[in-house]
N, CA, C and O atoms as CSV, one atom per row, in Angstrom:
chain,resi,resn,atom,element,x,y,z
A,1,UNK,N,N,3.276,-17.020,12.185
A,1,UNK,CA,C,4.398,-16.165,11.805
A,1,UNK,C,C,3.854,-14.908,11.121
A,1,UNK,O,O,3.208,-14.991,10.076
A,2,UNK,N,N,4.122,-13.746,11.720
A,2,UNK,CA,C,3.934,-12.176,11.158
A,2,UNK,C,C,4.016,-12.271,9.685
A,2,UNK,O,O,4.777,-13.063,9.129
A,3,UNK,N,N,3.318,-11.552,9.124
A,3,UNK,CA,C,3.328,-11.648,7.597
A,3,UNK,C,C,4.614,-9.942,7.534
A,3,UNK,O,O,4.585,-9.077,8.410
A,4,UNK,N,N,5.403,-9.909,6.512
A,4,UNK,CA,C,5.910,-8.564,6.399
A,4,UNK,C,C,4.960,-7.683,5.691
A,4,UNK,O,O,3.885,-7.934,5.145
A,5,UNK,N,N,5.574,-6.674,5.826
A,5,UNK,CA,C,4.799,-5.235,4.817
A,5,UNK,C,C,4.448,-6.198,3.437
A,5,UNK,O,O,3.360,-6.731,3.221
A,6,UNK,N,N,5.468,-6.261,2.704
A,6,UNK,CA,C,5.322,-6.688,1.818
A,6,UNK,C,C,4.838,-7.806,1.300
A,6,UNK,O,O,4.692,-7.930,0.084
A,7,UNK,N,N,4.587,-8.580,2.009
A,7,UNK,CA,C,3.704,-10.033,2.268
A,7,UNK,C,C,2.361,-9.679,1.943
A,7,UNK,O,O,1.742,-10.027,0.938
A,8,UNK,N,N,1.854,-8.759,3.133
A,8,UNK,CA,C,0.818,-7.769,3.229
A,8,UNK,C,C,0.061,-7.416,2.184
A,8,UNK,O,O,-1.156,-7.598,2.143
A,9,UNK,N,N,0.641,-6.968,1.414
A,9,UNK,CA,C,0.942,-6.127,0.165
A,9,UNK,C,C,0.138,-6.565,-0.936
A,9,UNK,O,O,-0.874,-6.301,-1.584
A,10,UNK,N,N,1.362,-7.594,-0.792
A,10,UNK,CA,C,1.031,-8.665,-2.305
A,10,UNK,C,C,-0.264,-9.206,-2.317
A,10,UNK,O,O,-0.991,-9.296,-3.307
A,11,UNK,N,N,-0.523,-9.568,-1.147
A,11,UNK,CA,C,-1.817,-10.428,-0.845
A,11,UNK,C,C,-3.199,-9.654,-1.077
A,11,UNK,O,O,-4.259,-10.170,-1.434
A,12,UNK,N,N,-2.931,-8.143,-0.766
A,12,UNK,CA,C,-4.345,-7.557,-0.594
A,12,UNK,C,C,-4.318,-7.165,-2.228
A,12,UNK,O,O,-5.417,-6.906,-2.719
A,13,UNK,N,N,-2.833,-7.087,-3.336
A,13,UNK,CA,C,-2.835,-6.625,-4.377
A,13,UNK,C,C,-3.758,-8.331,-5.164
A,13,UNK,O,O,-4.526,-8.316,-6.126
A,14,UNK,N,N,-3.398,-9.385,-4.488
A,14,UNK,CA,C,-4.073,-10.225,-5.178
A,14,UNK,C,C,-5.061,-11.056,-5.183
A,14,UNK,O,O,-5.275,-12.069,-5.848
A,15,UNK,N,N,-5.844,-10.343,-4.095
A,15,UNK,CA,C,-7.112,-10.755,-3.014
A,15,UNK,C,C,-7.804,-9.651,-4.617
A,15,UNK,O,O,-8.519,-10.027,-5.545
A,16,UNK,N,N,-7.278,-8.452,-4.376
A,16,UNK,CA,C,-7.927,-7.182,-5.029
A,16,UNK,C,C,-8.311,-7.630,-6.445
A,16,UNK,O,O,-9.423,-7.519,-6.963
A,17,UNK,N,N,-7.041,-8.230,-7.059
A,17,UNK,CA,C,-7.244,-7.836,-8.555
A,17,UNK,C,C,-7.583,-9.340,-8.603
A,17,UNK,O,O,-8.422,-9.226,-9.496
A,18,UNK,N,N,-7.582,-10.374,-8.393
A,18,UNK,CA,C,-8.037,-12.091,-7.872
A,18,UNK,C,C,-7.194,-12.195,-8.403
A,18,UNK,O,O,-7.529,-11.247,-9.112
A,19,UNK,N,N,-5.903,-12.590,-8.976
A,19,UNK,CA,C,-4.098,-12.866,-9.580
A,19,UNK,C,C,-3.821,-13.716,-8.607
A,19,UNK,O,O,-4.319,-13.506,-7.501
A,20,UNK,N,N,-3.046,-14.749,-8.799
A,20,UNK,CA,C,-1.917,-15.118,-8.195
A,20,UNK,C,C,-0.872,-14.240,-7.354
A,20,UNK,O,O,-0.193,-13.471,-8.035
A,21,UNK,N,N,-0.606,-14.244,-5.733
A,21,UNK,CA,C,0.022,-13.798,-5.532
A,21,UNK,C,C,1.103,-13.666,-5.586
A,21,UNK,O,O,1.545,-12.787,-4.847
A,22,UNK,N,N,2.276,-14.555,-6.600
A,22,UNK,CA,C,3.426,-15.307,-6.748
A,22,UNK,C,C,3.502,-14.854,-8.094
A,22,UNK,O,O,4.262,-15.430,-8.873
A,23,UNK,N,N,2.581,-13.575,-8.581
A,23,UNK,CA,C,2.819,-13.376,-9.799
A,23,UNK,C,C,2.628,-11.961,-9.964
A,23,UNK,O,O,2.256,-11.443,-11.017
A,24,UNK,N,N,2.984,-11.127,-8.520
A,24,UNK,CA,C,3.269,-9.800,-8.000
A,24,UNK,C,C,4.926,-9.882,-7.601
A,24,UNK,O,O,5.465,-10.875,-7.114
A,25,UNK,N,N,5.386,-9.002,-7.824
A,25,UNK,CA,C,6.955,-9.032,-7.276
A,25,UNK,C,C,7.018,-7.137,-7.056
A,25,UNK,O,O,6.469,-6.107,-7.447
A,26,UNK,N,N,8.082,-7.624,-6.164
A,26,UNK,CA,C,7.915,-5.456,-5.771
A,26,UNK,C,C,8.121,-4.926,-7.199
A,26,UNK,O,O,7.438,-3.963,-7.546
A,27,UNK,N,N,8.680,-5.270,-7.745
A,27,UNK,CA,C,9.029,-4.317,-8.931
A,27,UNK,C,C,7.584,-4.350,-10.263
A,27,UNK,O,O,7.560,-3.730,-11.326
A,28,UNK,N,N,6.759,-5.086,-9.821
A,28,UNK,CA,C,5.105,-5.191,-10.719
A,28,UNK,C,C,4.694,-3.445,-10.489
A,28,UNK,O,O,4.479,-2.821,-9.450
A,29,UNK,N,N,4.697,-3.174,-11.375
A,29,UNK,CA,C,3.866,-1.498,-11.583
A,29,UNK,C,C,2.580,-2.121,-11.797
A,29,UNK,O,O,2.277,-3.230,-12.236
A,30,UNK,N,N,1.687,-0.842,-11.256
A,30,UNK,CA,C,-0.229,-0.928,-11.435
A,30,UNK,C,C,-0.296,-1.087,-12.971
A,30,UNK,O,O,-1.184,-1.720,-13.542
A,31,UNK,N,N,0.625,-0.516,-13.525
A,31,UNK,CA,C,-0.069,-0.698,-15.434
A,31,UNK,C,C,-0.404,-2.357,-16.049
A,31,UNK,O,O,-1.135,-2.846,-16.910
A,32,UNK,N,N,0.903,-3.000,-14.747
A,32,UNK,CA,C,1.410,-4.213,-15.748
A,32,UNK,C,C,0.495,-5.162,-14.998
A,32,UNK,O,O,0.354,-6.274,-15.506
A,33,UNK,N,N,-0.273,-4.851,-13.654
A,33,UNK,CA,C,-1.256,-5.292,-13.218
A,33,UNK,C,C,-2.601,-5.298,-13.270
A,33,UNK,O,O,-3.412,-5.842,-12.520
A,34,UNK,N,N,-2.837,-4.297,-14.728
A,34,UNK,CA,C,-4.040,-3.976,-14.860
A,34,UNK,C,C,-4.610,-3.462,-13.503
A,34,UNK,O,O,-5.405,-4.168,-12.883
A,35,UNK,N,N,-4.174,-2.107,-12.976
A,35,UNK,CA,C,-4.430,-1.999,-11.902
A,35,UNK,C,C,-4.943,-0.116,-12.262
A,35,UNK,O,O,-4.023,0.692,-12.130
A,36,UNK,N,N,-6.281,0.426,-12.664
A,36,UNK,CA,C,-6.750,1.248,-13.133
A,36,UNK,C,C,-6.739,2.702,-12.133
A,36,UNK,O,O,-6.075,2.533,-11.111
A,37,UNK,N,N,-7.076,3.455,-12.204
A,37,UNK,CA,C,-7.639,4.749,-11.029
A,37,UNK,C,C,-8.866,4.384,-9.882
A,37,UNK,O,O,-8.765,4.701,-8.697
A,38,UNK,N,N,-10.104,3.620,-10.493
A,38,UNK,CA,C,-10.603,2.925,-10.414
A,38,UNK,C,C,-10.258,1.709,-8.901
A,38,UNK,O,O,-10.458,1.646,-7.688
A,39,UNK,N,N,-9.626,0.915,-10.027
A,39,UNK,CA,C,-9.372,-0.353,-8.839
A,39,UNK,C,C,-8.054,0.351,-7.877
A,39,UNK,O,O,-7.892,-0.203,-6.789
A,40,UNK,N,N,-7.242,1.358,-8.154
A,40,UNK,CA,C,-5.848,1.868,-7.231
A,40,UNK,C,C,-6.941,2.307,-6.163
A,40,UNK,O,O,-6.957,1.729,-5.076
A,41,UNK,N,N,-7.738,3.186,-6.409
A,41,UNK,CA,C,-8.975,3.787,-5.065
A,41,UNK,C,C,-9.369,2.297,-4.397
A,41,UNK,O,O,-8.700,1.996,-3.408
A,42,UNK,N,N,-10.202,1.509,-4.757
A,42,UNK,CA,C,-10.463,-0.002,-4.314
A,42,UNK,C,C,-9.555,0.270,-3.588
A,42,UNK,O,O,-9.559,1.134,-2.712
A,43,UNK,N,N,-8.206,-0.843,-4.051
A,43,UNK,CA,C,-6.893,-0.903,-3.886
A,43,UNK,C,C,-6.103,-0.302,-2.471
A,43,UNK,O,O,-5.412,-0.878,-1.631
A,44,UNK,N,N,-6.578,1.260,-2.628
A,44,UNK,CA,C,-5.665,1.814,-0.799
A,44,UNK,C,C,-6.461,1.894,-0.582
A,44,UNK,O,O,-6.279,2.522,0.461
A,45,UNK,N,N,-8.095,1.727,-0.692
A,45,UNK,CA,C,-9.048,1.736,0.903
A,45,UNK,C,C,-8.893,0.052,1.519
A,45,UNK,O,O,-9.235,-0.344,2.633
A,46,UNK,N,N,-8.475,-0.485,0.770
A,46,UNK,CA,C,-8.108,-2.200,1.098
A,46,UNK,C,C,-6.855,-2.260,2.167
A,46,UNK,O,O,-6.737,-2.738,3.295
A,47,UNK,N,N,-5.871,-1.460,1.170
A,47,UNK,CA,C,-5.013,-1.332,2.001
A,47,UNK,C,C,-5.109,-0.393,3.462
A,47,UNK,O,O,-4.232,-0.708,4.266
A,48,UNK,N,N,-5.555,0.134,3.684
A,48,UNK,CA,C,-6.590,1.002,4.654
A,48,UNK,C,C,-6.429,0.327,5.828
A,48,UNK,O,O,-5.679,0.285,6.802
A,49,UNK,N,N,-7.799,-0.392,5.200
A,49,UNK,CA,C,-8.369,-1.193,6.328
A,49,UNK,C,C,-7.006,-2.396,6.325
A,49,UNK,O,O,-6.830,-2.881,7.443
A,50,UNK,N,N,-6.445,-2.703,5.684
A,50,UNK,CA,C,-5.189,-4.365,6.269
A,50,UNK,C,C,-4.551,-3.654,7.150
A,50,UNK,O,O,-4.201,-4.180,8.206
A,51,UNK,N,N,-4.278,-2.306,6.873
A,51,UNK,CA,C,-2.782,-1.759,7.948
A,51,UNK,C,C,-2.973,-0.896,8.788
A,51,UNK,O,O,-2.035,-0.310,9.328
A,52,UNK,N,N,-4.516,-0.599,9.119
A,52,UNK,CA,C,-4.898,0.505,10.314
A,52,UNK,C,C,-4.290,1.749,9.884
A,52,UNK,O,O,-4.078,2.546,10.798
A,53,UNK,N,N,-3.863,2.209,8.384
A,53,UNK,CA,C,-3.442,3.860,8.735
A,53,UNK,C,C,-4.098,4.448,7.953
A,53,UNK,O,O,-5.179,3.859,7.926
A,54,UNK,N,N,-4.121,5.470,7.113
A,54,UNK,CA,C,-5.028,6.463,6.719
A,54,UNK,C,C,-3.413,7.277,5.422
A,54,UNK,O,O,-2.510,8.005,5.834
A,55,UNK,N,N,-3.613,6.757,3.828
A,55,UNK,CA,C,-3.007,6.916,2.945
A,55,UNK,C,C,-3.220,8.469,2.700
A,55,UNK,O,O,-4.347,8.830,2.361
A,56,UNK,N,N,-2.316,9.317,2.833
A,56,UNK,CA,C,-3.302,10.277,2.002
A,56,UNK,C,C,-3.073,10.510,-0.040
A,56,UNK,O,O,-2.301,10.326,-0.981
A,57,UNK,N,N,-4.284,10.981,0.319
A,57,UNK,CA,C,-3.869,11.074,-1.383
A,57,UNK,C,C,-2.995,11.507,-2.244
A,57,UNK,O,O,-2.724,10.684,-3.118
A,58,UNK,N,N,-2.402,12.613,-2.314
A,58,UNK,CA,C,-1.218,13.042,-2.890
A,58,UNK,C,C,-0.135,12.168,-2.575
A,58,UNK,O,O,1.010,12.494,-2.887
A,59,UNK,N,N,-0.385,11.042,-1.961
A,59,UNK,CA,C,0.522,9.652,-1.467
A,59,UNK,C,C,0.522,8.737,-2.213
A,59,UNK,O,O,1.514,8.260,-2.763
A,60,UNK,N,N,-0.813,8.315,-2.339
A,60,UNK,CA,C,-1.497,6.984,-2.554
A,60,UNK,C,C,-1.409,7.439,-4.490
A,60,UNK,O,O,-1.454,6.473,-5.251
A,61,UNK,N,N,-1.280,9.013,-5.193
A,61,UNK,CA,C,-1.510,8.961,-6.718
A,61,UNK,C,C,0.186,8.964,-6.679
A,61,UNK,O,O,0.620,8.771,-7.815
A,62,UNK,N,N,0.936,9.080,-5.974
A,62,UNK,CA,C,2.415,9.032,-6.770
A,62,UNK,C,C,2.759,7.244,-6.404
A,62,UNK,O,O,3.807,6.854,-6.918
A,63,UNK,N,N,2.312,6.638,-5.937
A,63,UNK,CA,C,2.415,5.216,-5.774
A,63,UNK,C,C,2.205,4.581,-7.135
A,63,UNK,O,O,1.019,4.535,-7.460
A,64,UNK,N,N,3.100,4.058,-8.048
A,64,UNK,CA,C,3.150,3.401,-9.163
A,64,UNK,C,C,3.677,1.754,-9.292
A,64,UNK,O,O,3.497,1.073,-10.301
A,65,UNK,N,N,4.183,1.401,-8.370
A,65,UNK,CA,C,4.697,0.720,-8.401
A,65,UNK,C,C,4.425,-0.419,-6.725
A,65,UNK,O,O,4.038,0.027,-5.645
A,66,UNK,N,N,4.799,-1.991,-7.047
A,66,UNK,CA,C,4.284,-2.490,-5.201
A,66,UNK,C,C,5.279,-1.859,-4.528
A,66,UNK,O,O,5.121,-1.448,-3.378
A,67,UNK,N,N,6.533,-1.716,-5.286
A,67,UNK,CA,C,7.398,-1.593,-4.435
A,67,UNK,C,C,7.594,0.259,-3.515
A,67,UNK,O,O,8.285,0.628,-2.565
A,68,UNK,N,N,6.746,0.872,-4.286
A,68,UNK,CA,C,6.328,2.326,-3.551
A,68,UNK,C,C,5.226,2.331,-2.661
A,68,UNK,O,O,4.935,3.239,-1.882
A,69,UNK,N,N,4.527,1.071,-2.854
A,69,UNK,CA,C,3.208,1.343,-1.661
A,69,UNK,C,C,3.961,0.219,-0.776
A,69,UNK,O,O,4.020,1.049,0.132
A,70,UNK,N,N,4.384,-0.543,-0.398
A,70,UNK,CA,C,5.668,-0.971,0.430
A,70,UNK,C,C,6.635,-0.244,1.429
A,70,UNK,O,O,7.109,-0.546,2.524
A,71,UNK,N,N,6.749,1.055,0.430
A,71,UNK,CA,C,7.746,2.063,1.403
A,71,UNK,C,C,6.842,2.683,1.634
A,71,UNK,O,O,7.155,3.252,2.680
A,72,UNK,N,N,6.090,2.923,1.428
A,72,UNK,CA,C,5.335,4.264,1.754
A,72,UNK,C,C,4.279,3.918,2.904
A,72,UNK,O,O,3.808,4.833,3.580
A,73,UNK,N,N,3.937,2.671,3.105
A,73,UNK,CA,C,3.201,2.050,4.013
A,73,UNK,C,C,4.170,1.982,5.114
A,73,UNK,O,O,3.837,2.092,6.294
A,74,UNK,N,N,5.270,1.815,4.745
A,74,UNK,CA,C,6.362,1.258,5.595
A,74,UNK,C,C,6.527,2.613,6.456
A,74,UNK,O,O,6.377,2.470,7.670
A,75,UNK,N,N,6.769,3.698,6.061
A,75,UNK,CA,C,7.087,5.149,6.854
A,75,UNK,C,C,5.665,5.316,7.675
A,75,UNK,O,O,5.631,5.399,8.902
A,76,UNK,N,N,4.360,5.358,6.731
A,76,UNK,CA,C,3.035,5.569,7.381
A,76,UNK,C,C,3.255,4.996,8.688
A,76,UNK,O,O,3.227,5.735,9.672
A,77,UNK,N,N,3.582,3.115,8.863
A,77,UNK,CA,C,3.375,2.590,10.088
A,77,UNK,C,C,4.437,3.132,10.619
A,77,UNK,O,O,4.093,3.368,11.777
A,78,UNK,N,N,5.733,3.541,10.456
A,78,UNK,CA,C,6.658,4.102,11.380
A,78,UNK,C,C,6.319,4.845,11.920
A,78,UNK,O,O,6.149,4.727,13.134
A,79,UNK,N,N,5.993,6.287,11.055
A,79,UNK,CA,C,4.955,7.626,11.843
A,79,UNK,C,C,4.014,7.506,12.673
A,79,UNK,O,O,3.852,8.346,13.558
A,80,UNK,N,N,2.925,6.032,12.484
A,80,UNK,CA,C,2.130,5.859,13.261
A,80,UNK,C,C,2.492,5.270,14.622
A,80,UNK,O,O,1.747,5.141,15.593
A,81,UNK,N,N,3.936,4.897,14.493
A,81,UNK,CA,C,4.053,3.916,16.121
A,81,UNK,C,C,5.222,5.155,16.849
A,81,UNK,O,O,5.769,4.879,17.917
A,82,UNK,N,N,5.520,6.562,16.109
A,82,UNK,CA,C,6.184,6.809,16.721
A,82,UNK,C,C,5.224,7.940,18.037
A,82,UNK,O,O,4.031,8.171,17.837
A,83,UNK,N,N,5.866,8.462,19.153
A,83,UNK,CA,C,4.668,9.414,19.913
A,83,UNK,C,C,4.718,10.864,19.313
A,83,UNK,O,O,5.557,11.710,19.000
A,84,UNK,N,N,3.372,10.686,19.325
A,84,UNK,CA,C,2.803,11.741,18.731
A,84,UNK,C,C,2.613,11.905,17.272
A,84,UNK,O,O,2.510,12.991,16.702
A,85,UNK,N,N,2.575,10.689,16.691
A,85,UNK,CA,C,2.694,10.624,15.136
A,85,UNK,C,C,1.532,10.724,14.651
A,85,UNK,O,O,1.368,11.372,13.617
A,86,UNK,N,N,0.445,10.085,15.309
A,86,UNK,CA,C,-1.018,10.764,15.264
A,86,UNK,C,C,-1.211,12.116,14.305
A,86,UNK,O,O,-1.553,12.357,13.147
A,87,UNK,N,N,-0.862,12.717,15.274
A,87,UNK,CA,C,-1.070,14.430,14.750
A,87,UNK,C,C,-0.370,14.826,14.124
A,87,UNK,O,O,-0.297,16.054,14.081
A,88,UNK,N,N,0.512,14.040,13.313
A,88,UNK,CA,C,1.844,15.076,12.808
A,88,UNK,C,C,1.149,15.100,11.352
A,88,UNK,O,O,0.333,14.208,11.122
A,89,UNK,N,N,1.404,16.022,10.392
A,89,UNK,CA,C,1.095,16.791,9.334
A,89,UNK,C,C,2.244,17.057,8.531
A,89,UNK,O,O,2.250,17.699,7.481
A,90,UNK,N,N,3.344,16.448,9.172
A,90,UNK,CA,C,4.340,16.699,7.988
A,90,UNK,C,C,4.415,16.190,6.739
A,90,UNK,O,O,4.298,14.985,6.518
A,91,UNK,N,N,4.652,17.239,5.659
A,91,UNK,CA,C,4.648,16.581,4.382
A,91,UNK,C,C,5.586,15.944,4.095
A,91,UNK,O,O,6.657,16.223,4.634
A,92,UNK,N,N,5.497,14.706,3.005
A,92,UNK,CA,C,6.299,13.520,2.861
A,92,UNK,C,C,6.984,14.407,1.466
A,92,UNK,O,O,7.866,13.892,0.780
């Protein structure tokens, strides 16, 4: 059975920081996860590589929260499956 985005998520947030994954909920912010500048870089090249897309940064520093790298992953893979989403450059 497909794991969701957010399944996804949780898992690479608790593969990352070694936590319990059952002790992430969307609404866990990086602060309350001990989740630094540091380990957030770790963190979206992890996420990177789990979801095949390419975060960009002015993306990946307003992400505070699981539940913003959730949506924001969530549009990335939309953009990426739509044609021609490859190349698109539009700002978010």
């Amino acid at each position: 059975m497909p794991e969701t985005v957010a399944e996804k998520v949780i898992a690479v947030i608790a593969k990352s920081k070694r936590i319990p994954a059952n002790s992430i909920t969307l609404d866990s912010k990086f602060e309350e996860l001990h989740i630094d500048s540091l380990d957030g870089l770790n963190l979206f090249f992890d996420l990177e590589e789990a979801f095949d897309v390419a975060i960009p940064d002015d993306r990946a520093k307003a992400m505070r929260t699981v539940r913003e790298v959730v949506e924001g992953l969530e549009q990335l893979l939309t953009m990426k499956g739509a044609p021609g989403a490859a190349s698109s450059t539009q700002p978010q």
